[in-house]
C-alpha positions as CSV (number, residue, x, y, z in Angstrom):
1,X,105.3,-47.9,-1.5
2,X,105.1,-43.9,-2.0
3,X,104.2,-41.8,0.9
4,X,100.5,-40.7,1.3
5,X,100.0,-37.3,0.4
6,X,98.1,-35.7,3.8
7,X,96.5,-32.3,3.5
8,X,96.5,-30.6,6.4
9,X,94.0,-27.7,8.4
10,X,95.0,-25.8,11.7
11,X,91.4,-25.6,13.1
12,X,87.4,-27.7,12.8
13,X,86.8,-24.1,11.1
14,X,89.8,-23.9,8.1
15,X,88.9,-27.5,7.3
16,X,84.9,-26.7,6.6
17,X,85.4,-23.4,4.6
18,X,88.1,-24.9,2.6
19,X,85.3,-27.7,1.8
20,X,82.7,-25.1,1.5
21,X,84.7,-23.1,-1.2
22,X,85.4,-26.4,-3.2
23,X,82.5,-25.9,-4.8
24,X,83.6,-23.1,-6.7
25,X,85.1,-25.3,-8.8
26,X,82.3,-27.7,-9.6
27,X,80.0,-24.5,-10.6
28,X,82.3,-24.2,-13.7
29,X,80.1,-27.7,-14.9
30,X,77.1,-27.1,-15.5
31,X,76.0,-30.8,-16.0
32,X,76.6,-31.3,-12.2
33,X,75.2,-28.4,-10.4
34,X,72.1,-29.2,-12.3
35,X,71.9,-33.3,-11.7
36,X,72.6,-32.4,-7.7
37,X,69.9,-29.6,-8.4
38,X,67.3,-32.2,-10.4
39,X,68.0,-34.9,-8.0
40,X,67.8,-38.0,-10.0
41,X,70.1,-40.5,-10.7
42,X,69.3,-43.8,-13.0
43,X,71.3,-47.1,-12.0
44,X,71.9,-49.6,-15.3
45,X,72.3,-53.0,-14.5
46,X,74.7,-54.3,-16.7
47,X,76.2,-57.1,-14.6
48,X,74.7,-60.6,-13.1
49,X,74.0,-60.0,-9.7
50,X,70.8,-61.3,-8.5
51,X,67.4,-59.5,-7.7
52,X,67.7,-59.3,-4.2
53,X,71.5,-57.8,-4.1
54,X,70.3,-55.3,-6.7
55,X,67.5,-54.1,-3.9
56,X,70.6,-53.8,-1.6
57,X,72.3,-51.6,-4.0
58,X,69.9,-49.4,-4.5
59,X,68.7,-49.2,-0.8
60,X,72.9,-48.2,-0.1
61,X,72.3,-45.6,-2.5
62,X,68.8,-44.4,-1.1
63,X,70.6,-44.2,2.2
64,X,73.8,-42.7,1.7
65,X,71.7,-39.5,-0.6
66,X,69.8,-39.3,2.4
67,X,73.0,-37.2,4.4
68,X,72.3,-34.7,2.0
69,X,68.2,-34.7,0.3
70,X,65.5,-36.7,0.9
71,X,64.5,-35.5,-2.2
72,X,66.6,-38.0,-4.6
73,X,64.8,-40.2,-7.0
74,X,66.8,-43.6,-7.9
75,X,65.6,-44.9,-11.0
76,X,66.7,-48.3,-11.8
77,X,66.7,-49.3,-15.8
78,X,67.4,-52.5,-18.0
79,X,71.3,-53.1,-18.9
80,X,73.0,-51.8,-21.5
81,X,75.6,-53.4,-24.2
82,X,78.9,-52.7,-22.9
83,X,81.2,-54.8,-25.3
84,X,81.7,-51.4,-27.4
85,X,83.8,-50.5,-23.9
86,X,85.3,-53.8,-23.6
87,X,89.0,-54.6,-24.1
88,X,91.3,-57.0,-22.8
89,X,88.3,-58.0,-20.9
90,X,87.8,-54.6,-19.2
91,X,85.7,-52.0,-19.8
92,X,87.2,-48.8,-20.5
93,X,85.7,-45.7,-18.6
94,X,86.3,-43.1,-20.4
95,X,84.0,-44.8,-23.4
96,X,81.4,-45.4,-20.5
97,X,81.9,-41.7,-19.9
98,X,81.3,-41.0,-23.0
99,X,78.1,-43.1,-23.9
100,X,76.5,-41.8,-20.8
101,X,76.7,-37.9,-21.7
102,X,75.3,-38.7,-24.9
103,X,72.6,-41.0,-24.0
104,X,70.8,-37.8,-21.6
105,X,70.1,-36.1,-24.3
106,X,69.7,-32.8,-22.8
107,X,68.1,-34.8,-19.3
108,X,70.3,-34.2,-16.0
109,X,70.7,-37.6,-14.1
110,X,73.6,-38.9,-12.3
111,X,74.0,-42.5,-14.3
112,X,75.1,-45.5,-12.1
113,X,76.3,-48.5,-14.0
114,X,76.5,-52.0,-12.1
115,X,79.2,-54.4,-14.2
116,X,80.4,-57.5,-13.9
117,X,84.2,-56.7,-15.9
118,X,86.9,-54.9,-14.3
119,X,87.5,-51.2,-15.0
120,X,90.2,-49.0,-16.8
121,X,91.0,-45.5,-16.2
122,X,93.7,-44.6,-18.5
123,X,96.6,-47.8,-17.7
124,X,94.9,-48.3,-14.4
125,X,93.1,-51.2,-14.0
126,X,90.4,-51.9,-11.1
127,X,90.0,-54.6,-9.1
128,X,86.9,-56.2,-8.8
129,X,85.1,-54.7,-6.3
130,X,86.4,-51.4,-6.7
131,X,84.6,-48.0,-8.5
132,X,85.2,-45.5,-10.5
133,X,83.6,-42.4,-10.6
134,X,83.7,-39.0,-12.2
135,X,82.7,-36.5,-9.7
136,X,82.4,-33.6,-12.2
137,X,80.3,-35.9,-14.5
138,X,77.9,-37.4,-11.6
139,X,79.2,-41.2,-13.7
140,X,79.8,-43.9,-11.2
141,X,80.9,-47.2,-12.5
142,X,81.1,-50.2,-10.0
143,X,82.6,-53.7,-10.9
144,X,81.2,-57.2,-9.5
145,X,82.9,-60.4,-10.1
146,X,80.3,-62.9,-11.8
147,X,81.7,-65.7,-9.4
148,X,82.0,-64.4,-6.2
149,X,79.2,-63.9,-3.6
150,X,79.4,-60.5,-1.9
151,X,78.6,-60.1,1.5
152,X,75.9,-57.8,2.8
153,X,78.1,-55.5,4.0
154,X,79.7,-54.8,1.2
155,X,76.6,-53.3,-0.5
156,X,76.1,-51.4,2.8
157,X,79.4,-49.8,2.7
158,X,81.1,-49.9,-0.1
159,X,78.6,-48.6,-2.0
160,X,78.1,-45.9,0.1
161,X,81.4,-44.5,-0.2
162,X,81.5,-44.5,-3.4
163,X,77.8,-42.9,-3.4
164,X,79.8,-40.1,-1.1
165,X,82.3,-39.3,-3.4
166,X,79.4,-39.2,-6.1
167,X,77.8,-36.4,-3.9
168,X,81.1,-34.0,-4.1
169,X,83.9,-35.7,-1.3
170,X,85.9,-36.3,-3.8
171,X,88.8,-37.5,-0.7
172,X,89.3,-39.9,1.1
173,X,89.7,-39.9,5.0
174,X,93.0,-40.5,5.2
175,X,93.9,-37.4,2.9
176,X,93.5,-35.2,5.5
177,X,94.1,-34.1,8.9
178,X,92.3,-31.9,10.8
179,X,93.3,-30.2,14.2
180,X,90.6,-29.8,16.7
181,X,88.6,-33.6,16.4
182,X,88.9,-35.6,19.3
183,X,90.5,-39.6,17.7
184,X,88.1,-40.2,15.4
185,X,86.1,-43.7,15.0
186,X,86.3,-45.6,11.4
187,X,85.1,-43.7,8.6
188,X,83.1,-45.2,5.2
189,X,85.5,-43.2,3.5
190,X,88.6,-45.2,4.7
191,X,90.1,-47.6,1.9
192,X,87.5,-50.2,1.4
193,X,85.1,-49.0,3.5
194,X,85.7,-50.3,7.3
195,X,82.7,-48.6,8.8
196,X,79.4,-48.3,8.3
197,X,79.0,-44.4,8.6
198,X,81.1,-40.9,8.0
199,X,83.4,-39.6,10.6
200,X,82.5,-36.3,12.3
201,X,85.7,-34.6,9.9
202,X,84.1,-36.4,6.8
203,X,80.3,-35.8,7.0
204,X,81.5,-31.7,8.0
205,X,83.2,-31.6,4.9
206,X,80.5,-33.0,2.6
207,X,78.1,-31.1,4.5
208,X,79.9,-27.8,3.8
209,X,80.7,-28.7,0.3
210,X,76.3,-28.7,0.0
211,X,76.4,-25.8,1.9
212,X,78.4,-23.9,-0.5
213,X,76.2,-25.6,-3.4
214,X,73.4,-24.3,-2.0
215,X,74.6,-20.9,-1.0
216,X,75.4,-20.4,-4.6
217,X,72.3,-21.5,-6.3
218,X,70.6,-18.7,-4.0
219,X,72.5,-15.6,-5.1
């Protein structure tokens, strides 16, 4: 097993302005400074989940936009044809990418799609259970396995971080080390989401990542 990766900030203060300057970067696409400005993202249910987890999906969603704007709108819309995307029984994301740009049509919506096939990005395949999302994009693609029966806090939490990452963390918790938090609790943003809520160093870095959003849209 390769070593992790761990970035690492001398001070509370070097770890927010790096995360408030990030957003330099995602002003270069246009498409997601203006879905985060818009607010709106639509959720496609292409998988076989039943009514009442898709209510819990969308209330994880509602919740975990709520760190940042009250002001989101979460559409929910019929399910698409996938099987264009589909080989080897999985559904390739880049063609999910793809489709989505296309389909808004000059609209600015993040698109949420709920499957029940396992993804591919490039030779990597998902397990079910796992996301993946394009951060740039605002695409989030989340698999479900038809035959199992997903607890509650799975919808709570997992969804959630993935939601986060959707937002503009694109990290995870363990990336990162940060001088100047006292030990910090279980984070959403830890590897299949062991907690129910950000840490103190994770919710300061999405924070200041909006921050920066905002600080640009008003110059």
């Amino acid at each position: 097993m390769s070593k992790q990766l761990v970035t690492k900030f001398n001070s509370i203060r070097e770890w927010k302005d790096y995360c408030h300057d990030t957003h330099k970067s995602y002003l270069k696409n246009e498409y997601f400074t203006r879905w985060i400005e818009e607010k709106k993202i639509d959720v496609f249910d292409c998988s076989k989940l039943e009514k009442k987890e898709i209510g819990m999906i969308t209330m994880a969603i509602e919740n975990a936009l709520k760190l940042c704007s009250r002001s989101f709108k979460i559409r929910l819309n019929k399910g698409l044809d996938l099987d264009f995307a589909i080989s080897g029984g999985c559904i390739n994301g880049a063609k999910i990418l793809n489709m989505a740009k296309k389909m808004r049509n000059g609209s600015c919506s993040a698109s949420v799609f709920l499957a029940n096939k396992r993804a591919k990005s490039g030779k990597k395949i998902l397990e079910f259970g796992d996301a993946l999302t394009y951060v740039s994009d605002g695409v989030t693609i989340f698999t479900f396995d038809p035959n199992i029966k997903y607890p509650k806090r799975f919808f709570k939490e997992v969804i959630a971080h993935e939601v986060f990452h959707l937002l503009g963390l694109n990290m995870h918790h363990y990336d990162t080390k940060v001088n100047g938090y006292v030990k910090l609790p279980k984070c959403i943003m830890e590897y299949n989401a062991p907690a129910e809520h950000l840490c103190p160093k994770c919710k300061d870095g999405l924070l200041s990542f909006w921050e920066g959003m905002k600080n640009a849209k008003s110059n």
